[in-house]
N, C-alpha and C positions, 0 to 999 in steps of 0.2 A: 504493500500500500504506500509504504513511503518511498519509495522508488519512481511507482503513477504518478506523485502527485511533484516530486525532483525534475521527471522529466517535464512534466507539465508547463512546469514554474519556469524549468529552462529553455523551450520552446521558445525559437524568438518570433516577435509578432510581425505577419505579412501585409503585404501591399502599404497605401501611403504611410500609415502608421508605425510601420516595421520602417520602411524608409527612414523616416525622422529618428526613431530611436536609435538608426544604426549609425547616423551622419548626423553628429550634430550641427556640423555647417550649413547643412539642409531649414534643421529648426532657425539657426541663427537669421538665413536670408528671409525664411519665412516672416522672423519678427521684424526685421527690418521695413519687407516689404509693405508690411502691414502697416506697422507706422508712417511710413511715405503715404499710403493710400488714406490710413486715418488720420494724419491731420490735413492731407486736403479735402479731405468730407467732413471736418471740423474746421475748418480755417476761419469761420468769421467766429469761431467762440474761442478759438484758441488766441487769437491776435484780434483786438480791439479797431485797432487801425485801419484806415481806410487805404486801399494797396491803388489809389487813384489821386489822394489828397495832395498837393503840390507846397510845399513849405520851403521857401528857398533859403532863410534862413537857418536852417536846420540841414544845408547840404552837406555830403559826404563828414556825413559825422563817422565817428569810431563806431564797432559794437561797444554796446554797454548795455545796461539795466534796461535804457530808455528804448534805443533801435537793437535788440539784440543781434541782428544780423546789419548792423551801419545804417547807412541812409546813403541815397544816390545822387547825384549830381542835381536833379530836383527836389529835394529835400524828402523823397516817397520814402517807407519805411521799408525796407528791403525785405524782413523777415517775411512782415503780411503779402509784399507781393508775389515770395516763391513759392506761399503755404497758396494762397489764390491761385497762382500761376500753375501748381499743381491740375489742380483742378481741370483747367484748361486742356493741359497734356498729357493728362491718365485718358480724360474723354474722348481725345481724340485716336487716342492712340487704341485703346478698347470700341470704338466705334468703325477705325477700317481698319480692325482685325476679324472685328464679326463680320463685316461687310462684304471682305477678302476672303475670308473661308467660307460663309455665303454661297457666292458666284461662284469661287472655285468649286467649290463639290460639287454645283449642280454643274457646272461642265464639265469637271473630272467624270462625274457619272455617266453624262448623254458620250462623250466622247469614249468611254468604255465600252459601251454598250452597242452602238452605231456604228459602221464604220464609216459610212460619208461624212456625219456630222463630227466625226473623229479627223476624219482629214482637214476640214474646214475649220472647225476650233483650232484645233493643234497649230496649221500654219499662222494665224490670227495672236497665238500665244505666245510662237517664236518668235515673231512681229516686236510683241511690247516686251520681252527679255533681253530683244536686241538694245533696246535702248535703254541706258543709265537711268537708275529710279528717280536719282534728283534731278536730271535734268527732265524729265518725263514730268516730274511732280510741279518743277518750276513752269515748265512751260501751260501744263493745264493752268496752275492759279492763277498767269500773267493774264492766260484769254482772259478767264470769266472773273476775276475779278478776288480780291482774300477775303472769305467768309470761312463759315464754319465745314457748311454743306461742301465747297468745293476744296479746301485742303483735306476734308474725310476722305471724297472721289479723288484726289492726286496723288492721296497715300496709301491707297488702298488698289486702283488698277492697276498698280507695279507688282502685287504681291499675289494677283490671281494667278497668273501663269504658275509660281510656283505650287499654289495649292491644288490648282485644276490635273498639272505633271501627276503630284506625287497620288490625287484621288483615281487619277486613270490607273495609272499603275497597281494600286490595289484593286480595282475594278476587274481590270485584265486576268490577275491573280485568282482573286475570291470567285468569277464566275466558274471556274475550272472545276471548283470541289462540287464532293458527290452531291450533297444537299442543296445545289442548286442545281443540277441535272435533272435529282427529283423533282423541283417546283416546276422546273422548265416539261416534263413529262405529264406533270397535272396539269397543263396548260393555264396556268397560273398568268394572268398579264403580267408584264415585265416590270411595267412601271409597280407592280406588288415586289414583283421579285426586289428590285432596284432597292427600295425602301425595308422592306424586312428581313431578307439576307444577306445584301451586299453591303448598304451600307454601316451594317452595324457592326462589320468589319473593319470599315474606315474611321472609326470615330477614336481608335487609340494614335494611328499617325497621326490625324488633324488636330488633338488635342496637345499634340507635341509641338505641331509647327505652329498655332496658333500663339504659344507662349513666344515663340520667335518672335512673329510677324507683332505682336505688341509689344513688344521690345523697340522693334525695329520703327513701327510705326511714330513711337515718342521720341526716339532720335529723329527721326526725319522730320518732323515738325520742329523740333529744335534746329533744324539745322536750315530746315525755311524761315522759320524765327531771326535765323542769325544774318541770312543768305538780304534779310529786309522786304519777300516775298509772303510771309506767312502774316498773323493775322497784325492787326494796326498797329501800333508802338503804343498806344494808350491802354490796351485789353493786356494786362501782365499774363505770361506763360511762359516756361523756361528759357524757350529760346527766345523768345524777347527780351527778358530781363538780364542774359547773357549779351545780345547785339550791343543791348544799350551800354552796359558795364564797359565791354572795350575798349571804347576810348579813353577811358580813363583807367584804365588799366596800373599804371605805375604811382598813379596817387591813391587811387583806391581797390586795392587789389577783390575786395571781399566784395566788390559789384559784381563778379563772374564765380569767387570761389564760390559761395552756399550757392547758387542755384546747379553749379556744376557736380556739386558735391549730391546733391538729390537726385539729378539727372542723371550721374553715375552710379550711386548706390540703386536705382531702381532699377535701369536697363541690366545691372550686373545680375541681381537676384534676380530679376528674371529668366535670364537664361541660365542662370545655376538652377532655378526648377526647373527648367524645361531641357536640363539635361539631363538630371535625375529622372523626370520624368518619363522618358527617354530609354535611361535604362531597365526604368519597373516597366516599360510597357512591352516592351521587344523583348518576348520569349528567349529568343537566342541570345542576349547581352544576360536577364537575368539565369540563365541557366550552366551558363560560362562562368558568372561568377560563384555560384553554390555549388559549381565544383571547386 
């Protein structure tokens, strides 16, 4: 009996939970991340300050008690505009990642499944991988104009090729196995088959590359931020609050450090979950390492 209950106790716990307790760097980015996301969904109770208020007597102050993160060249309080400016850049960056795994699945699907409309997506997809994301990104906002809706669309159609790639590919794969030959024999519509066996297939790679693609998505907004294309210099969001910092860079260095220090700390854990992720999800990596 005391032996059942030894082994028991010494069993170690699987899937995400077993993860974290194996790796505590896992928990660590986790807490991190959390805090980045929870104080920009707290920012107006966290920080008092108005991240828009203009005080020019109050410019490039030091941190202290007062600005804890300085104050900028317009006297704005720095701290409230990166905890605001969050806000901006988690949204964006979670809104064309869903948008971009969206569209990609449903053409990773039709293009699995089809083959004309597989030839036709596919060259359409090699089309927009040809072309650099940022310059793709820059040149949509410049048409239409920096809003919300259109920096989501110019960060998010660079990122479908990749998703629509990797959805075919398991497409191609999963439809081979026996249990869809069966459905295909019950003459089961496809579009059934498509949604109840294939793609429930796909939902561990997409959930892998989706942590990328929101990674990736909030650097690219930072980096229209900074480029002067992304959204107005008055709306704070990271890459804003970095373009502006710049120039004064050697007088006041801490106009680019905290919001770079955020924008760092969160693009990093992200992709440290998502590459732990990564490894819980792909049979073959965890089964390599439990040997």
């Amino acid at each position: 009996m005391s032996n059942t209950s030894t082994l028991h106790r010494s069993t170690p716990p699987s899937g995400i939970l077993g993860l974290v307790a194996r790796e505590p760097f896992v928990m660590m980015a986790l807490v991190m991340l959390g805090l980045v996301i929870g104080s920009a969904i707290l920012a107006s109770w966290i920080s008092s300050a108005d991240p828009l208020s203009i005080s020019p007597r109050f410019r490039y102050r030091l941190p202290s008690s007062e600005f804890l993160f300085g104050s900028d060249q317009f006297g704005r309080d720095i701290f409230s505009r990166v905890l605001h400016g969050g806000q901006i850049s988690l949204m964006v960056g979670f809104l064309s990642a869903v948008l971009a795994a969206f569209f990609g699945t449903l053409a990773g699907l039709l293009a699995g499944s089809f083959r004309l409309i597989d030839q036709i997506l596919m060259r359409v997809m090699d089309g927009l991988m040809a072309i650099p994301n940022v310059l793709l990104a820059v040149a949509i906002v410049s048409l239409v104009g920096p809003s919300l809706v259109s920096i989501v669309v110019a960060i998010c159609i660079p990122e479908i090729p990749r998703v629509a790639r990797l959805i075919r590919a398991m497409v191609l794969t999963l439809r081979e196995e026996p249990y869809v030959f069966a459905a295909v024999s019950m003459s089961i519509p496809r579009w059934k088959i498509l949604l109840r066996h294939v793609l429930p297939g796909c939902v561990a790679p997409l959930v892998v590359q989706f942590s990328y693609m929101f990674a990736s998505a909030i650097l690219s907004e930072a980096v229209l931020g900074f480029l002067g294309v992304g959204f107005p210099s008055e709306i704070p969001s990271w890459g804003n609050v970095i373009a502006e910092g710049r120039t004064a860079f050697q007088r006041a260095p801490w106009c680019i450090l905290f919001p770079g220090i955020f924008l760092s700390i969160t693009v990093l854990t992200v992709n440290i979950l998502g590459d732990r992720l990564r490894d819980l999800l792909d049979p073959r990596i965890s089964a390599s390492r439990a040997r």
